[in-house]
N, C-alpha and C positions, 0 to 999 in steps of 0.2 A: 323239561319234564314238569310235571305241576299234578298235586291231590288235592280235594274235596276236605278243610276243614273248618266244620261247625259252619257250612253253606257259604264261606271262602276258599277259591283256588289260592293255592300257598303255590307260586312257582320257585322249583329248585335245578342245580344243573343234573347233569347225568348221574355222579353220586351221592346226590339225596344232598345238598347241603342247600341253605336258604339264598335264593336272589335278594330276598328283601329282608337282612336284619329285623325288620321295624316288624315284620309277621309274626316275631317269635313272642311266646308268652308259654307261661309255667304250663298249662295246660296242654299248648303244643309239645312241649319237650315230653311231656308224658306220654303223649300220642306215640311220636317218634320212638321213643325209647319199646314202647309196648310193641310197633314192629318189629325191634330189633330184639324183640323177646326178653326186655331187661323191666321189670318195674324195679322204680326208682325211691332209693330207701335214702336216708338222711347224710349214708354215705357220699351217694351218688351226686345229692344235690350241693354238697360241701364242693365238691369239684366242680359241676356247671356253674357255681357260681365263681368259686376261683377263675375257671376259664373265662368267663366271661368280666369279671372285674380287669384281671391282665389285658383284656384287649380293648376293653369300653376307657379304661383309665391310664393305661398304658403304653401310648404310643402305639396301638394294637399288635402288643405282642402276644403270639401262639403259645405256650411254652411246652417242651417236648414229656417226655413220658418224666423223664429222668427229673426237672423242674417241678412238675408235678408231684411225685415222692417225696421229693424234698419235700416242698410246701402241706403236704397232707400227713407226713411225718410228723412236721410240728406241730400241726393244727391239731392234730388228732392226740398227741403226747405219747406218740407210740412209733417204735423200728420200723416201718415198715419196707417189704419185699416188691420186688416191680410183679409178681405172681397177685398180691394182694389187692394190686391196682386193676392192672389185669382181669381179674375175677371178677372186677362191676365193670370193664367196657372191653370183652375181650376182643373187640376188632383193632383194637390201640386205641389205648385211654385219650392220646390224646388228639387224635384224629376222629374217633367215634362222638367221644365226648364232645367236641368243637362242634362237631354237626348237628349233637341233637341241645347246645346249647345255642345253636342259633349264629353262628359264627361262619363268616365263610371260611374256606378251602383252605387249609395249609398250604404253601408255598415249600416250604424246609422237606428237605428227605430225612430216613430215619428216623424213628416213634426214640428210642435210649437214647 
């Protein structure tokens, strides 16, 4: 599969996720995200960048929903709920997230 942005095809597999890393840029994520009917608040971008730091610096690790919480629990200085998370990528934070931050495919089952 492949879209038309800013007069580049972006080729991705069947569920929307990038063939080529090197395509993704801030502007793309917001494209992506505004498909997915989400614009992207300061929240959102604290996690694309998490996700993306974990796997640029990481050994490319994914980390699941559950990782996620944790790390935006801290970050944030606040309890938070896996609903909370949730609420900015309701397709699973961290499968949705992954894709619109440019990251391929999860390999791992289960999002908790």
């Amino acid at each position: 599969m492949a879209f038309e942005f800013e007069g580049k095809t972006i080729e991705t597999n069947e569920k929307g996720y990038l063939e080529n890393q090197s395509d993704w840029s801030e502007d793309l994520a917001r494209f992506m995200a505004a498909e997915d009917g989400i614009e992207l608040t300061d929240r959102h971008w604290d996690i694309l960048n998490y996700l993306r730091e974990e796997f640029f610096d990481n050994h490319e690790s994914q980390p699941n929903t559950r990782a996620i919480l944790k790390a935006m629990s801290a970050q944030w200085g606040e309890k938070l709920k896996q609903k909370d998370i949730y609420d900015l990528f309701p397709q699973d934070p961290s499968k949705q997230g992954g894709r619109i931050a440019g990251l391929p495919e999860s390999r791992r089952k289960g999002g908790y």
